[in-house]
C-alpha positions as CSV (number, residue, x, y, z in Angstrom):
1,X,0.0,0.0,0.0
2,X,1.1,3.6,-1.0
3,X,-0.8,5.1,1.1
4,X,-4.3,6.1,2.7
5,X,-5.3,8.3,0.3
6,X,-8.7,10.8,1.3
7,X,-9.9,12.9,-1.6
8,X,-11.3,16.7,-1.8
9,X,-13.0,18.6,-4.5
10,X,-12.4,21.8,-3.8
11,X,-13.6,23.0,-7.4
12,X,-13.6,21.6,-10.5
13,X,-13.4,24.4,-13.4
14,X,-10.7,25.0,-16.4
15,X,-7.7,26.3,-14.9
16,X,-7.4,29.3,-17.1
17,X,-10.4,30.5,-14.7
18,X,-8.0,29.8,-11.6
19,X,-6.7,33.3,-10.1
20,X,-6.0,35.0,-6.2
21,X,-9.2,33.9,-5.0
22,X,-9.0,30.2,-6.2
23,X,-5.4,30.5,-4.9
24,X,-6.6,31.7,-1.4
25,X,-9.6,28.8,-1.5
26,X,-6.8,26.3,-2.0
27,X,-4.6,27.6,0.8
28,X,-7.3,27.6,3.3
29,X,-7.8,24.2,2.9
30,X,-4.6,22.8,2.9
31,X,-3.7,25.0,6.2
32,X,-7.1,23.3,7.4
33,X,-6.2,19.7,7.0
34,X,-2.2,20.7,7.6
35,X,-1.9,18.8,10.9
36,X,-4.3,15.9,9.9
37,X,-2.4,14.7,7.1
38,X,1.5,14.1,6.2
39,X,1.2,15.0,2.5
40,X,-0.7,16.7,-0.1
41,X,-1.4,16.1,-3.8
42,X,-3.2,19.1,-5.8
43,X,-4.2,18.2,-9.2
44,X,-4.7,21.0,-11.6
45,X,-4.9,22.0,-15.0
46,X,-1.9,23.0,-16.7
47,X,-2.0,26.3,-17.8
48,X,-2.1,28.6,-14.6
49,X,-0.1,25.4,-12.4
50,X,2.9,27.1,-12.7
51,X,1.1,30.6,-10.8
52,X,-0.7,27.9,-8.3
53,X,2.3,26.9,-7.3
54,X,4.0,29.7,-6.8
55,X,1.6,31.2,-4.8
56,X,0.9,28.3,-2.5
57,X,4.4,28.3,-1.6
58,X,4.6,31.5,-0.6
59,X,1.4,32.2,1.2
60,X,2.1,28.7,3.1
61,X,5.7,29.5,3.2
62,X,7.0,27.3,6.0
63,X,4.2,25.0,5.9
64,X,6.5,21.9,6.3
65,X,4.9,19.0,4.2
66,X,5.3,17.9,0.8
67,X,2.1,20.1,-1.6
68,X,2.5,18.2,-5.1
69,X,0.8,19.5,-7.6
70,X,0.8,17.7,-10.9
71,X,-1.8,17.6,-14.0
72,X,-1.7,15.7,-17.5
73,X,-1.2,17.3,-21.1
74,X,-4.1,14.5,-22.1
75,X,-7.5,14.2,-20.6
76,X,-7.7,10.7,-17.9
77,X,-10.0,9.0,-20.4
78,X,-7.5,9.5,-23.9
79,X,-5.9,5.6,-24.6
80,X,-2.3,7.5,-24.3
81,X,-3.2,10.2,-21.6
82,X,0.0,10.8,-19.0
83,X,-2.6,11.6,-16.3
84,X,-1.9,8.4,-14.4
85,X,1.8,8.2,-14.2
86,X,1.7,11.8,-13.3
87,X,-0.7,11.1,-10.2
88,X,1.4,8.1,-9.5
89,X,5.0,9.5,-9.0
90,X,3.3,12.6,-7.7
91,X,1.8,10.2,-5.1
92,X,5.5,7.9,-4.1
93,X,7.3,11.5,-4.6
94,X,4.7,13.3,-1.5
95,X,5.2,10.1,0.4
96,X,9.4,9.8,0.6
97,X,9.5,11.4,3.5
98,X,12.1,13.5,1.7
99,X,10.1,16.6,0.8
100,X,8.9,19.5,2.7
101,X,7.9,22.2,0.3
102,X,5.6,23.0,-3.3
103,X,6.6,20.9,-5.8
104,X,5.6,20.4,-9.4
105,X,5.6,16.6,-10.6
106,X,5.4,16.2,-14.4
107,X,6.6,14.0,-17.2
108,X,9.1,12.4,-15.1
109,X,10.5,15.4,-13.2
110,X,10.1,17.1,-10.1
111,X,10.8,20.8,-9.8
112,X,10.5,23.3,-7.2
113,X,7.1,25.2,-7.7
114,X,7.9,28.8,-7.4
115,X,10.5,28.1,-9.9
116,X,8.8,25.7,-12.3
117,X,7.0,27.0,-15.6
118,X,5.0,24.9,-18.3
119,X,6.9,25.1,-21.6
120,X,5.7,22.7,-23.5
121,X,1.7,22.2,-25.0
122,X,2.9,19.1,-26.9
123,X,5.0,16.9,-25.2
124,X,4.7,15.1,-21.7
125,X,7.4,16.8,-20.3
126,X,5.2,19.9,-20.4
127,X,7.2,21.5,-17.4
128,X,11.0,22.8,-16.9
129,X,13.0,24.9,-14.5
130,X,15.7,27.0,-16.5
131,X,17.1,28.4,-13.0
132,X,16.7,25.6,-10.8
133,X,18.0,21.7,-10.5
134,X,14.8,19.4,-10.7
135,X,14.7,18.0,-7.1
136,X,14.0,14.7,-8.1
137,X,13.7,12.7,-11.4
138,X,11.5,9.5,-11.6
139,X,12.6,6.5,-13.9
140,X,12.7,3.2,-13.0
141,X,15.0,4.8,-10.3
142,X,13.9,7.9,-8.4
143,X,17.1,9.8,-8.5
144,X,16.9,12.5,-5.6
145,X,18.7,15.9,-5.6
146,X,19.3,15.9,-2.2
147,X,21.3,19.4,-2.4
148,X,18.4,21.2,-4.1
149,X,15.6,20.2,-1.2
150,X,14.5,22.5,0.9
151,X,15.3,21.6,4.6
152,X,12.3,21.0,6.6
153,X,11.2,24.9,7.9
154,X,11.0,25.3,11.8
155,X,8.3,28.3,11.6
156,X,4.7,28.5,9.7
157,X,3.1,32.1,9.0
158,X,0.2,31.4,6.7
159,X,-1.0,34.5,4.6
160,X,-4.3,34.5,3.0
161,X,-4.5,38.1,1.4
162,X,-3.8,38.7,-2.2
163,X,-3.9,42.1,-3.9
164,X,-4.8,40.7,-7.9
165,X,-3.7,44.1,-9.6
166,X,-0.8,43.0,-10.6
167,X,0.7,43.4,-14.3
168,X,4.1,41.9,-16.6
169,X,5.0,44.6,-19.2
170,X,7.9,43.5,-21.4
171,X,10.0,45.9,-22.8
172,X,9.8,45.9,-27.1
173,X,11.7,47.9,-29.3
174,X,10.4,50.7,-30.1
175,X,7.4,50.8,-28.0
176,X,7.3,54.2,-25.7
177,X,5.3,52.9,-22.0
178,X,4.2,56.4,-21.9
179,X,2.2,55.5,-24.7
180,X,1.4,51.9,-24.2
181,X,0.8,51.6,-20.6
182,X,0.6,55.2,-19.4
183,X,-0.3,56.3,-16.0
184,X,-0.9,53.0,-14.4
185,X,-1.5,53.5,-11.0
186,X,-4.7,56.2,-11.9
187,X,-6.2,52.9,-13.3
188,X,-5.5,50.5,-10.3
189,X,-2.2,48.9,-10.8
190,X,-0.6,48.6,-7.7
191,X,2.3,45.9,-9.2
192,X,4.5,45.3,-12.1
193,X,7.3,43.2,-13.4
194,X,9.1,44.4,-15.9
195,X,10.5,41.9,-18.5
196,X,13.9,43.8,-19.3
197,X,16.3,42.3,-22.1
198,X,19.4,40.6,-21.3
199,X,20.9,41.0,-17.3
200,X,18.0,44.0,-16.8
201,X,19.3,46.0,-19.3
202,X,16.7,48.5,-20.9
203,X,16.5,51.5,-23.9
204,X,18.2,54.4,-21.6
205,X,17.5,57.6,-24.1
206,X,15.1,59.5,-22.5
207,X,12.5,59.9,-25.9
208,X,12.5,56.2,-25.3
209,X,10.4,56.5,-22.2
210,X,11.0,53.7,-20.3
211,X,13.1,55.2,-17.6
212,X,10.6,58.2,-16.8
213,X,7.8,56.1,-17.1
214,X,9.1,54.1,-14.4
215,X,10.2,57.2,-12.2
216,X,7.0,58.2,-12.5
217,X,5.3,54.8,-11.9
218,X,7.5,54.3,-8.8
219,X,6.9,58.1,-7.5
220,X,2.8,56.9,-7.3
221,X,3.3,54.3,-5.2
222,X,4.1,51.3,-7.6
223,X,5.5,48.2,-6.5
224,X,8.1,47.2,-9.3
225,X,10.2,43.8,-10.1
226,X,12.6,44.1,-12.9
227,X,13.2,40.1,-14.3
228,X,14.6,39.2,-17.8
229,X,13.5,38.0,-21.0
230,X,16.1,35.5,-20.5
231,X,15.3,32.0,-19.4
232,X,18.7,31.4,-17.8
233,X,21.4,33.0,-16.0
234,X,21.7,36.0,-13.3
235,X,19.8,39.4,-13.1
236,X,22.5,41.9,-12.7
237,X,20.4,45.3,-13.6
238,X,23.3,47.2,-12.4
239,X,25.7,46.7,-15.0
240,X,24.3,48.7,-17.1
241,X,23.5,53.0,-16.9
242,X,19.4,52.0,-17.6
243,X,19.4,49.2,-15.1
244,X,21.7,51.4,-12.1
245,X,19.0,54.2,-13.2
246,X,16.2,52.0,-12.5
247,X,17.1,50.5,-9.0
248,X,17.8,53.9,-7.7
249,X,14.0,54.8,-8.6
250,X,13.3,51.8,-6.6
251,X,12.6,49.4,-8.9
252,X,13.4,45.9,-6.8
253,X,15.7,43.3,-8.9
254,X,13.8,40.1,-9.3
255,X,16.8,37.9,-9.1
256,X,15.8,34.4,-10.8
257,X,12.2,34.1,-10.0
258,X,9.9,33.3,-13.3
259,X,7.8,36.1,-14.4
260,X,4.4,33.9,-12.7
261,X,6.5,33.6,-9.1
262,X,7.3,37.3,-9.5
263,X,3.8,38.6,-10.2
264,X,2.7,36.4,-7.3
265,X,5.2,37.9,-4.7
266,X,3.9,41.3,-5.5
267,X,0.6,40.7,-5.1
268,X,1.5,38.7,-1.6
269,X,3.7,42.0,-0.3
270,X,1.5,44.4,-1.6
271,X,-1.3,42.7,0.3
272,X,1.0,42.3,3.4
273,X,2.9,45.3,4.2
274,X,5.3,43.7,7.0
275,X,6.5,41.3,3.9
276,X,10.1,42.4,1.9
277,X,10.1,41.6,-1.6
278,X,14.0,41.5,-1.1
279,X,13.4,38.3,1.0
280,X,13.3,34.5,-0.1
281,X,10.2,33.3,1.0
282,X,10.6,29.3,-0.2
283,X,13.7,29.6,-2.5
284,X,12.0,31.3,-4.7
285,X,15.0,33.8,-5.6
């Protein structure tokens, strides 16, 4: 036996409907049922996973047990549908007794959460994490990362708040924010990560408009990431003139969260004003 396995419908709906308040809905219950069992299985749809999982490990940052979430790129009931090996290893991979954070289990892999985004609508391995180790991968062997694991947290803060006006604007050639986007914050934006080129690196001639639009943004209150275009390697914004600009306006670097963990922080810390966006939450950055 695997396990005792109870099951919960919290809702069943596409996941492209899934947003804060299903996020909040799912968090409640799994702080609910916390103590009653030792590990959790979430499946969802795959389109917004890699959001749910981001924000369920950082609103139950510490929580301490293994949340798997996993899906299936084919419906249960197609002849080659990779619904119920994904259930499976998400199942043996929540009962080692090895993990104690939000994973994503998918096509054979298991990635960190807040770090895991769906890259793939055609193949089973519809899930990858460009800046992060997988922490396990399942063949005939289970081959644990035990270096990339989180170790098990000693304190437990839920959060239940969300503040949804959050926005990514990526930065195009040629396109002038003042124009695009204007003022932001008059409309209800309260959160925005900015998808720079390269290291953070951004048009710096002032007809551009990028770096008085985000003076300006930042001067009305604006919560601001700046994150990359680039799937891989470090954020270093200050390298460059437009980048050094931009941090001392107060625009926070992102580090190497995805886009989906970064929109997610925001709207956590802008909800929660004793949170700093500057902190790891879950190994998030």
């Amino acid at each position: 036996v695997m396990a005792n396995i109870e099951l919960r419908v919290v809702f069943n709906t596409d996941s492209s409907r899934i947003g804060p308040k299903e996020w909040i809905k799912i968090a409640r219950v799994l702080d609910t049922y916390r103590k009653r069992y030792d590990a959790f299985v979430v499946v969802h749809g795959t389109d917004t996973l890699a959001y749910t999982a981001s924000a369920l490990s950082l609103m139950l940052a510490g929580f301490g047990k293994p949340i798997v979430l996993t899906g299936s790129q084919l419906p249960l009931l197609n002849p080659r549908t990779d619904a119920r090996q994904n259930l499976i290893d998400s199942l043996v991979c929540a009962t080692a007794g090895r993990l104690h954070e939000v994973a994503v289990c998918f096509g054979g892999l298991l990635l960190r959460g807040n770090r895991a985004q769906k890259t793939s609508t055609s193949v089973y391995r519809a899930f990858s994490s460009a800046t992060y180790p997988p922490l396990a991968t399942l063949g005939v062997d289970i081959n644990w990362n035990e270096n990339a694991l989180l170790e098990k947290p000693v304190a437990y803060r839920p959060r239940f708040k969300l503040e949804p006006n959050v926005m990514r604007v990526p930065i195009i050639p040629g396109v002038d924010p003042r124009v695009a986007y204007g003022d932001i914050a008059a409309r209800g934006v309260r959160g925005i990560v900015v998808e720079a080129f390269g290291v953070g690196n951004m048009p710096d001639q002032r007809n551009s408009g990028w770096l008085p639009w985000l003076r300006d943004v930042t001067r009305n209150g604006v919560l601001v990431y700046l994150s990359s275009q680039c799937l891989t390697g470090a954020l270093a914004p200050e390298l460059y003139k437009s980048g050094s600009i931009a941090l001392r306006y107060g625009v926070y670097s992102a580090n190497q969260m995805t886009p989906e963990c970064a929109c997610v922080k925001l709207m956590l810390c802008l909800a929660h004003h004793d949170l700093n966006v500057n902190f790891p939450f879950a190994g998030e950055l």
